[in-house]
N, CA, C and O atoms as a DFTB+ gen file, in Angstrom:
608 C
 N C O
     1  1      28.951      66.138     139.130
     2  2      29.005      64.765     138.667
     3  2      27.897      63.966     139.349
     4  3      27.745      63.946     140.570
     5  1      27.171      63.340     138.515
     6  2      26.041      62.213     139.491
     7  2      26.683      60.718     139.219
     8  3      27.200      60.006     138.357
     9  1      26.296      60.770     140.494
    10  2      26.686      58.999     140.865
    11  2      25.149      58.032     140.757
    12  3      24.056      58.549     140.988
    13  1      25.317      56.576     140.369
    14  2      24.737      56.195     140.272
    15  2      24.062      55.178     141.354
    16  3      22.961      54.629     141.390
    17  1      25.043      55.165     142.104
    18  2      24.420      54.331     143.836
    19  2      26.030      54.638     144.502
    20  3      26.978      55.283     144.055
    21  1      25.919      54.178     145.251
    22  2      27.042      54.470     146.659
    23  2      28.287      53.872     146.457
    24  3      29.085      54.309     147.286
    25  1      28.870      52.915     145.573
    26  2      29.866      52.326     145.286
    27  2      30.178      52.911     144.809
    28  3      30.988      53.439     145.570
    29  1      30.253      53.631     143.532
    30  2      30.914      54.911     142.806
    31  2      31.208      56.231     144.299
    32  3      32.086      57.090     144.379
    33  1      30.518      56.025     144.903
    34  2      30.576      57.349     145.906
    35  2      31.772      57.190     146.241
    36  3      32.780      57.833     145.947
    37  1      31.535      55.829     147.211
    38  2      32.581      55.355     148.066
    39  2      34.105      55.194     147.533
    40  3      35.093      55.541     148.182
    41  1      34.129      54.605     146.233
    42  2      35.377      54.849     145.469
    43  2      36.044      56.442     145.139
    44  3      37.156      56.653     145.621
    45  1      35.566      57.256     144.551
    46  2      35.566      58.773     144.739
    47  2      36.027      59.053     146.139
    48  3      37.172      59.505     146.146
    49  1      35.635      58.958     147.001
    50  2      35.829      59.114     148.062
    51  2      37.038      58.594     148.683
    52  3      37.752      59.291     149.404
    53  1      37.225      57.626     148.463
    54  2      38.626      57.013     148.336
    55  2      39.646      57.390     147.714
    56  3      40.705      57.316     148.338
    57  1      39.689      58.008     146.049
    58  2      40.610      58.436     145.384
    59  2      40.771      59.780     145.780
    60  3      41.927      60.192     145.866
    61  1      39.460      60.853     146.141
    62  2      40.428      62.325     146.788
    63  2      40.980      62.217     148.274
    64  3      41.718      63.074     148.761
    65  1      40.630      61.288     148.823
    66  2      41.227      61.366     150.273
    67  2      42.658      60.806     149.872
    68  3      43.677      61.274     150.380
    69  1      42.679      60.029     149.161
    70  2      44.325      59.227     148.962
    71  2      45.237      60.455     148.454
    72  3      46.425      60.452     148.774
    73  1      44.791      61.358     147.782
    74  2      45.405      61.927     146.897
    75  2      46.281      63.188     147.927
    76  3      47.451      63.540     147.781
    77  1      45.389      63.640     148.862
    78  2      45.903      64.537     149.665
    79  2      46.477      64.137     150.767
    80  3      47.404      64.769     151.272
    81  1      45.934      62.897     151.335
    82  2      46.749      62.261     152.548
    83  2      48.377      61.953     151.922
    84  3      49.390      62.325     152.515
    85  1      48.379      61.386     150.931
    86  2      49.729      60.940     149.900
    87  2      50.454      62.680     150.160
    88  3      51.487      62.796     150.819
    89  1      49.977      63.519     149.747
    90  2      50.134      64.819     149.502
    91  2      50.957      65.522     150.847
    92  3      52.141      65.847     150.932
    93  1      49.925      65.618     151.793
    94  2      50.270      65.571     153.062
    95  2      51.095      65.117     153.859
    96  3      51.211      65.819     154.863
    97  1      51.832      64.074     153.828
    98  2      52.779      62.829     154.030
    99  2      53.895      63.174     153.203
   100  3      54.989      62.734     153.556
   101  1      53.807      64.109     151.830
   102  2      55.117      64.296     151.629
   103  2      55.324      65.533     152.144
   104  3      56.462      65.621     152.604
   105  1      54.570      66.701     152.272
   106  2      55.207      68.024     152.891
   107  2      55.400      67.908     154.229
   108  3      55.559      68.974     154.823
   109  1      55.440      66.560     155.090
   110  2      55.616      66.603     156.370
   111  2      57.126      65.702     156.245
   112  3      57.346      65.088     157.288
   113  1      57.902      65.563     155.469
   114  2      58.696      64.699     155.441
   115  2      59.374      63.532     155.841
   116  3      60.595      63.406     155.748
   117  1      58.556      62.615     156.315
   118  2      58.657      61.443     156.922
   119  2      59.565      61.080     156.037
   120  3      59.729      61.449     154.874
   121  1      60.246      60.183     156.811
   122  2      61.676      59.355     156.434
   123  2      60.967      58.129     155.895
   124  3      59.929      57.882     156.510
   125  1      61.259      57.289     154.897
   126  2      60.740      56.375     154.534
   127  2      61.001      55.145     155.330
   128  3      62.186      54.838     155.462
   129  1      59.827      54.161     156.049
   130  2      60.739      53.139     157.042
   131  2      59.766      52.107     156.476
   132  3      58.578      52.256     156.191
   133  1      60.413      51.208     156.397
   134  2      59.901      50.050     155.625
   135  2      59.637      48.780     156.588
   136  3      60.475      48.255     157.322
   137  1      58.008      48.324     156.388
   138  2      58.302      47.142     157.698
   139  2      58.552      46.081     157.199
   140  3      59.243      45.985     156.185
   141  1      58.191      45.381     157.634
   142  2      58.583      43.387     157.147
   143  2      57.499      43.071     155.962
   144  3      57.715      42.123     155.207
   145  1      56.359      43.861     155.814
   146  2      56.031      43.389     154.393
   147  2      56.637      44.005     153.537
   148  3      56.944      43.407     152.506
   149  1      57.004      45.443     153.719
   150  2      57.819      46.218     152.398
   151  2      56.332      47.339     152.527
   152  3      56.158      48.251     151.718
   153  1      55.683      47.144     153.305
   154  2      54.728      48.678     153.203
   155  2      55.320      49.931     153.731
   156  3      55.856      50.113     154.824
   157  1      55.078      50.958     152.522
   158  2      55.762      52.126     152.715
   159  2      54.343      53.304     153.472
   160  3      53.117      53.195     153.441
   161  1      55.192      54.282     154.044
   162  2      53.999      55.592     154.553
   163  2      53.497      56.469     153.213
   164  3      52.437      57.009     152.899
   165  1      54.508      56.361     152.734
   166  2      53.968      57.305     151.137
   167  2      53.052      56.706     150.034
   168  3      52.575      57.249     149.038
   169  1      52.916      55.125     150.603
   170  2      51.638      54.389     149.854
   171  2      50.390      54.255     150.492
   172  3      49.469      53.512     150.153
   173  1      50.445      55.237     151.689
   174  2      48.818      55.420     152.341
   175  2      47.805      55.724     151.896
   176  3      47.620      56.940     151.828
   177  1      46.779      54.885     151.432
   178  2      45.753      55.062     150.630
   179  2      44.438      55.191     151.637
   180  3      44.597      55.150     152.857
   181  1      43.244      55.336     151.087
   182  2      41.956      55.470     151.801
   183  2      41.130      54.703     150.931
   184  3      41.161      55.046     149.749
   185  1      40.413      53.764     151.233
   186  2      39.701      52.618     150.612
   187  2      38.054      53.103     150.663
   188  3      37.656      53.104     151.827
   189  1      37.212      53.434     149.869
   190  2      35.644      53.007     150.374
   191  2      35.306      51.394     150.488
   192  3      35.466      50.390     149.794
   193  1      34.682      51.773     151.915
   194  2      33.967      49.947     152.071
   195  2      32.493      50.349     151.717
   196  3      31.981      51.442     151.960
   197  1      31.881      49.244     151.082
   198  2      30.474      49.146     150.661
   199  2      30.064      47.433     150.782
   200  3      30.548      46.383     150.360
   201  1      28.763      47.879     151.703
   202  2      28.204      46.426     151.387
   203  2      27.063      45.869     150.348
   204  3      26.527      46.783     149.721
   205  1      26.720      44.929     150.128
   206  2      25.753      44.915     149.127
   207  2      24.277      44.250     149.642
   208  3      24.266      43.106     150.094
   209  1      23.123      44.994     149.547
   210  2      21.739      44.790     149.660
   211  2      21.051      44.624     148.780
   212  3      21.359      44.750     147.595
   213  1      20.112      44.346     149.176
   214  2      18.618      44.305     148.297
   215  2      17.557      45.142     148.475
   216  3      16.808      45.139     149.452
   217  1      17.483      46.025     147.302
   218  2      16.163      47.182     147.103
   219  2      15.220      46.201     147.083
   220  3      15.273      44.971     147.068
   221  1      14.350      47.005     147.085
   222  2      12.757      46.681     147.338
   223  2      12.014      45.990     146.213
   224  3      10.972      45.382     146.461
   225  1      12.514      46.058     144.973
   226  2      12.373      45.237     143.174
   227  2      13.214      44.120     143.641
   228  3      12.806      43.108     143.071
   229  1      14.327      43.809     144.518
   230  2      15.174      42.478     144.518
   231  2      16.184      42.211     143.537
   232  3      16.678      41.207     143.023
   233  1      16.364      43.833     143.427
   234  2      17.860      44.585     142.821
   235  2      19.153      44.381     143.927
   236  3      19.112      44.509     145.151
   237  1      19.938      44.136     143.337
   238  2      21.272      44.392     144.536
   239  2      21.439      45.930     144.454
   240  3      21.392      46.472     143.350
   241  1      21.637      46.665     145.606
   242  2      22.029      47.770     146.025
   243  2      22.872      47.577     146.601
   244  3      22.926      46.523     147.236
   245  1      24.352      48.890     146.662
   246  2      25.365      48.629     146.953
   247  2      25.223      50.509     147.946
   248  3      24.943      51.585     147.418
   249  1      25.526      50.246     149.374
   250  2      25.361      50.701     150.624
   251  2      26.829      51.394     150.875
   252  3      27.687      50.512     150.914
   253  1      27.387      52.737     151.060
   254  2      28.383      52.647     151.557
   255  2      28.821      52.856     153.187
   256  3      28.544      53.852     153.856
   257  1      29.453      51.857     153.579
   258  2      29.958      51.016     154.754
   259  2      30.578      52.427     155.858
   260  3      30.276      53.021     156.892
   261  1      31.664      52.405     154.735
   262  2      32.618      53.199     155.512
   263  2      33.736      53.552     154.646
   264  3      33.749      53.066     153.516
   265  1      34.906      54.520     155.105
   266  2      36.068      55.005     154.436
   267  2      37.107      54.482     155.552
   268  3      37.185      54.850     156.725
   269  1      37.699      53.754     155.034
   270  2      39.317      53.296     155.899
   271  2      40.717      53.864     155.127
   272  3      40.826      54.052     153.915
   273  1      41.702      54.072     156.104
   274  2      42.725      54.970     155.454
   275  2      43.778      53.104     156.165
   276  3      43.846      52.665     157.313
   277  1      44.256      52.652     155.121
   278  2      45.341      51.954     155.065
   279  2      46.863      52.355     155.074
   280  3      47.310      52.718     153.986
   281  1      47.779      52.339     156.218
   282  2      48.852      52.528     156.240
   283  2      49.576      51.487     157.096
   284  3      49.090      50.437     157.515
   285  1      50.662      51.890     157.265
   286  2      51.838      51.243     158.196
   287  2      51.570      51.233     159.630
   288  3      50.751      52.126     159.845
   289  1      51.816      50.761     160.474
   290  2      50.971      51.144     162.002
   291  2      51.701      52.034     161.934
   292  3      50.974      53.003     161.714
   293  1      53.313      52.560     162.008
   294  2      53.978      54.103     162.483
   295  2      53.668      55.131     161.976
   296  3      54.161      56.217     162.279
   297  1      52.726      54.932     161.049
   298  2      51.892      56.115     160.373
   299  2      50.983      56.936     161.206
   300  3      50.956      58.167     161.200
   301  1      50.221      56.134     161.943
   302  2      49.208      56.037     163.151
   303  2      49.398      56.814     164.009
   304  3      48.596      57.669     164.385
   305  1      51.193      56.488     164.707
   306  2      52.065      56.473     165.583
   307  2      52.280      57.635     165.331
   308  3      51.761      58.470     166.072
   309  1      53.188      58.121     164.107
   310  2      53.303      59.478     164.010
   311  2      51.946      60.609     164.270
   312  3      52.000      61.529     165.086
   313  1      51.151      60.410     163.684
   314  2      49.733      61.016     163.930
   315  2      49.061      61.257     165.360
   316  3      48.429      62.255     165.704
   317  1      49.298      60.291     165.996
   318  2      48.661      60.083     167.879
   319  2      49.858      60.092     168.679
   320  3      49.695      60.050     169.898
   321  1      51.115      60.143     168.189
   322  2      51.981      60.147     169.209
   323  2      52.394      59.671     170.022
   324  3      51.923      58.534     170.043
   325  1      53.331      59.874     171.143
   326  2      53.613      58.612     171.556
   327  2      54.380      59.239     173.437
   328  3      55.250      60.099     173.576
   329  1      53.948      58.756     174.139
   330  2      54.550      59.605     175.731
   331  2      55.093      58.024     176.204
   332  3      54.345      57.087     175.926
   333  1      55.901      57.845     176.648
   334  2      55.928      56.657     177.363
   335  2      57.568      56.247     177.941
   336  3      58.372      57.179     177.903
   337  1      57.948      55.228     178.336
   338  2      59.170      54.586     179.176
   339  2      59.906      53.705     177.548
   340  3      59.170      53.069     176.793
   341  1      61.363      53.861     177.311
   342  2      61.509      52.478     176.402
   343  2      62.261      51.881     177.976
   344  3      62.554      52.188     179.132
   345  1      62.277      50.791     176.928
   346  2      62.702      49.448     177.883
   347  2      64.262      49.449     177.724
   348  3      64.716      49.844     176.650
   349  1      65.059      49.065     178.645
   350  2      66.215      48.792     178.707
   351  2      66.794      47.703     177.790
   352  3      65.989      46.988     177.193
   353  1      67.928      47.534     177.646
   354  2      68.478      46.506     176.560
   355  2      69.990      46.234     176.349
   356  3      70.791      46.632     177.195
   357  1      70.437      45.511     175.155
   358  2      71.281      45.338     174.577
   359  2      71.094      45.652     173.033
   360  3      69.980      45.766     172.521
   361  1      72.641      45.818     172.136
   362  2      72.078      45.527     170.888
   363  2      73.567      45.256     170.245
   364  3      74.664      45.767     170.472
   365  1      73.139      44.258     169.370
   366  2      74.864      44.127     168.923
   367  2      74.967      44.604     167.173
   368  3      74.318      43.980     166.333
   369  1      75.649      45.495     166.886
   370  2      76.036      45.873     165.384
   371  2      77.169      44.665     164.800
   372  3      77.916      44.097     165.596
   373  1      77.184      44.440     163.724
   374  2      78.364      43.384     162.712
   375  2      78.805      44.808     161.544
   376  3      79.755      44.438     160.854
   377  1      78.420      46.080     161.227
   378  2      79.276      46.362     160.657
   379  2      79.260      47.542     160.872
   380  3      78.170      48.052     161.132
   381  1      80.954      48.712     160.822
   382  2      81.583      47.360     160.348
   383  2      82.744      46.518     161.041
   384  3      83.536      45.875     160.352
   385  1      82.792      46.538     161.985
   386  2      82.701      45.560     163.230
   387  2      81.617      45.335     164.107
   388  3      80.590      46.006     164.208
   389  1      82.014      44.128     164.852
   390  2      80.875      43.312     165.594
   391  2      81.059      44.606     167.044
   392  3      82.162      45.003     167.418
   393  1      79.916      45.007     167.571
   394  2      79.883      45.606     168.604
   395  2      78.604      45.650     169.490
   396  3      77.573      45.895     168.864
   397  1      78.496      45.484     170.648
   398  2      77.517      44.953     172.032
   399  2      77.622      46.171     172.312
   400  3      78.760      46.640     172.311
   401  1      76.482      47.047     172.631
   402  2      76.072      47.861     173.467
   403  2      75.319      47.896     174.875
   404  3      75.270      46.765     175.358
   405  1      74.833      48.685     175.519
   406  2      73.468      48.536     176.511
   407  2      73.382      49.595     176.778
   408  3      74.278      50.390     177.062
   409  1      71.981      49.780     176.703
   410  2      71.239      50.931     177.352
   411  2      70.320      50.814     178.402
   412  3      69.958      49.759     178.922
   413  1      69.911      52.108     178.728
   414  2      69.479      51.643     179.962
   415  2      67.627      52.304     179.356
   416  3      67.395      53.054     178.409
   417  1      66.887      51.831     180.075
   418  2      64.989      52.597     180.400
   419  2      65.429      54.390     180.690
   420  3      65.998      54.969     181.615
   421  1      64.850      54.823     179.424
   422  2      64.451      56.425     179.325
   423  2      63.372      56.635     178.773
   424  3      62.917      56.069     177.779
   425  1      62.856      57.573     179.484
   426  2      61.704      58.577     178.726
   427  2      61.563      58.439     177.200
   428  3      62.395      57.996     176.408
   429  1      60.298      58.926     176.953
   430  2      60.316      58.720     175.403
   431  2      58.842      59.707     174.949
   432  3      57.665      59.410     175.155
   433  1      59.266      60.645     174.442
   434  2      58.488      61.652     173.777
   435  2      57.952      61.573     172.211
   436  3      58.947      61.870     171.550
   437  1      57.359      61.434     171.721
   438  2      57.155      61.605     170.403
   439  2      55.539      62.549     170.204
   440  3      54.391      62.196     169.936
   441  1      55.992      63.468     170.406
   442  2      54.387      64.663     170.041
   443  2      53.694      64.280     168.814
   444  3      54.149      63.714     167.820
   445  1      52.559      64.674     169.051
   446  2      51.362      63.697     167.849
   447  2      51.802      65.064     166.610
   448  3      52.384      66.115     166.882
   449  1      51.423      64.720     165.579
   450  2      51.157      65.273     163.972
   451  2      49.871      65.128     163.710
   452  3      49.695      64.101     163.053
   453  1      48.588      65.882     164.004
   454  2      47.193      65.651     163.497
   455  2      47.041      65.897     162.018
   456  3      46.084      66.543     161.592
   457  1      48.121      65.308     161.094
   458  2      48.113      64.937     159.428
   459  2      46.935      64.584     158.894
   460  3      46.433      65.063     157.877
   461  1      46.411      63.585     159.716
   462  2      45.465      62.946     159.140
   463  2      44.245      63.810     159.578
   464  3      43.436      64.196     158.734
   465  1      44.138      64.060     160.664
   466  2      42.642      65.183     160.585
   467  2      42.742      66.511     159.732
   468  3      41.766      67.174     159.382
   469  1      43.793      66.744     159.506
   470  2      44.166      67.642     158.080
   471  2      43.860      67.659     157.074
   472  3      43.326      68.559     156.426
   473  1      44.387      65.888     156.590
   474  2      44.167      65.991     155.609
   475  2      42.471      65.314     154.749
   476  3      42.170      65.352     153.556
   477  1      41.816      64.853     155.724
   478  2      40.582      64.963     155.798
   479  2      39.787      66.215     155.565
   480  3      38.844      66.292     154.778
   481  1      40.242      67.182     156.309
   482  2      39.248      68.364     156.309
   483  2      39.801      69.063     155.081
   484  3      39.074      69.834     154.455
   485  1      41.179      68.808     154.666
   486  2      41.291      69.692     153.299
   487  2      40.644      68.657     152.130
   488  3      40.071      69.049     151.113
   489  1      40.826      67.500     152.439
   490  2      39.771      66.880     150.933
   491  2      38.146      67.389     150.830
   492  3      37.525      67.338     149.768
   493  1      37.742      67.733     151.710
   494  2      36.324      68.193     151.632
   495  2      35.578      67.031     151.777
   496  3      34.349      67.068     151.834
   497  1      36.734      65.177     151.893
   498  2      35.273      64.317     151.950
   499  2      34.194      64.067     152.647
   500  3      33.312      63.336     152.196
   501  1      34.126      64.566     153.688
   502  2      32.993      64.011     154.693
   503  2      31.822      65.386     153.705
   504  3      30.829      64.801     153.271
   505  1      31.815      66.310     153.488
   506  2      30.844      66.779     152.868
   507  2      30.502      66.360     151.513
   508  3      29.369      66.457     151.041
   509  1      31.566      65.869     150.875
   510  2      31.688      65.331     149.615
   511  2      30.316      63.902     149.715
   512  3      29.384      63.702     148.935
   513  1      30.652      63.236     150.809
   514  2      29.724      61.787     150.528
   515  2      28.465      62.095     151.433
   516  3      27.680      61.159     151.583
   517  1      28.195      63.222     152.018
   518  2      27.334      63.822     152.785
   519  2      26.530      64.076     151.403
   520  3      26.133      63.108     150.755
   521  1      26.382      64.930     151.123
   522  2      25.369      65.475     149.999
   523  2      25.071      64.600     148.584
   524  3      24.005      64.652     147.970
   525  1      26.405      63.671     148.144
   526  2      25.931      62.258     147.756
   527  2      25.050      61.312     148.000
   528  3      24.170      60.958     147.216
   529  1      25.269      60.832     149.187
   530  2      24.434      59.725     149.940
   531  2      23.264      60.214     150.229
   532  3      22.282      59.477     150.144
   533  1      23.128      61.595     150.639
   534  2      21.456      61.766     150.873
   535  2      20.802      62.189     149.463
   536  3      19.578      62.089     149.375
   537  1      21.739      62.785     148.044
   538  2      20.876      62.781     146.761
   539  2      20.039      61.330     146.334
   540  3      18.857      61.304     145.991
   541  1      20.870      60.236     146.434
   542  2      21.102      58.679     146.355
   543  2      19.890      58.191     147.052
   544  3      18.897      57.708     146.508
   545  1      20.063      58.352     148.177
   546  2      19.146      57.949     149.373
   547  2      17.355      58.369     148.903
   548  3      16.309      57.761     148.676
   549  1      17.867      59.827     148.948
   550  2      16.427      60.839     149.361
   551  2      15.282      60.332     147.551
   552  3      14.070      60.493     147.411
   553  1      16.267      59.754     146.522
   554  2      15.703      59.476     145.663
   555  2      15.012      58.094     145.329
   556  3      14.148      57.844     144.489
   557  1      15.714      57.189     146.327
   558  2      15.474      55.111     146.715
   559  2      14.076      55.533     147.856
   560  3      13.302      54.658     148.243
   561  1      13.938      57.075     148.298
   562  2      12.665      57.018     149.357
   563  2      11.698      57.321     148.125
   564  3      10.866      56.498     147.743
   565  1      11.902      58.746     147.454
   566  2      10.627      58.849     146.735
   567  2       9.992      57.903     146.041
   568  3       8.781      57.715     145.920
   569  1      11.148      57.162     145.472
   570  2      10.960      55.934     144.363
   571  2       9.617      54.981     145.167
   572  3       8.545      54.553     144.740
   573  1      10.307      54.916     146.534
   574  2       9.256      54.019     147.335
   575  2       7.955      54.598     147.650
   576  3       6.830      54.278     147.268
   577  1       8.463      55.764     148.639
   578  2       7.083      56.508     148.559
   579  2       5.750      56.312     147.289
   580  3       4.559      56.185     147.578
   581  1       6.316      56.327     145.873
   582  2       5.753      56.305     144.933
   583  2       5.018      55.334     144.871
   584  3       3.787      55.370     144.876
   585  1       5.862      54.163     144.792
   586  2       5.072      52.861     144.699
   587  2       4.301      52.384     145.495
   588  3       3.521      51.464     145.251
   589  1       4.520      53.351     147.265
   590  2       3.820      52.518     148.377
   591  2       1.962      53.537     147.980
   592  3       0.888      52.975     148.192
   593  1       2.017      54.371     147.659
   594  2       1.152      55.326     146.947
   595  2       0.359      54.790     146.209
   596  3      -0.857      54.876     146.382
   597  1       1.088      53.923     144.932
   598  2       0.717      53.934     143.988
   599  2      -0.151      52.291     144.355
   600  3      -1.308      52.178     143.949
   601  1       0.387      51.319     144.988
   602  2      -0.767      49.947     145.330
   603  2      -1.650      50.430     146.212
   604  3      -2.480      49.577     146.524
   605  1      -1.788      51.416     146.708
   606  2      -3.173      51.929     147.410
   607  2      -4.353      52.348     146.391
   608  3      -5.433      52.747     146.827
């Protein structure tokens, strides 16, 4: 498939990484936990960022930025893991009676899931926008080369 500048890349790039991270996230079976906006882990997508320039005619060219993977922060959490102290407390339940607890400061283990470097290396994207960006690129040089050639 040829792309026509880096915004098409960057989108592509976005839709196979989503597709397998989504993928990935369900054969690991995360429990669905919902935060205060209502963002779910099974709606983890991967975005291309692109900025927009100016070629050398005083064309807008569109540059790609970067690839960001959008999720829940416990998405993260699950992925990098977690070693640390919880904090001591209270907590009171209403159903289905009202009931006060307390606990006390324990240990707290949560071993990382490298999902996400997984599921990166099974999309193939970093080679995917590798050999894109330099077809793209290596063709905005000759173009120039040409012209810097050609007013001599």
């Amino acid at each position: 498939m040829e792309f026509k500048n880096e915004k098409e890349v960057a989108k592509m790039a976005g839709m196979l990484l989503t597709i397998v991270l989504q993928d990935k996230i369900k054969t690991l079976g995360f429990k669905e936990h919902y935060e205060n906006s209502g963002k779910k882990i099974s709606n983890a997508e991967a975005v291309g960022d692109y900025k927009v320039g100016k070629a050398p005619n005083n064309m807008l060219k569109y540059y790609m930025n970067k690839l960001v993977i959008k999720m829940p922060a416990y998405g993260f959490i699950q992925h990098y893991g977690v070693s640390g102290i919880r904090g001591s407390g209270s907590r009171t339940r209403h159903k289905p009676r009202t009931t006060t607890y307390d606990f006390r400061y324990h240990n707290y283990n949560l071993p990382a899931k490298d999902y996400i470097d997984k599921a990166i290396s099974r999309s193939k994207v970093v080679p995917f926008v590798m050999e894109n960006i330099t077809k793209i690129r290596g063709k905005e040089i000759m173009v120039s080369l040409k012209n810097f050639i050609e007013k001599e």
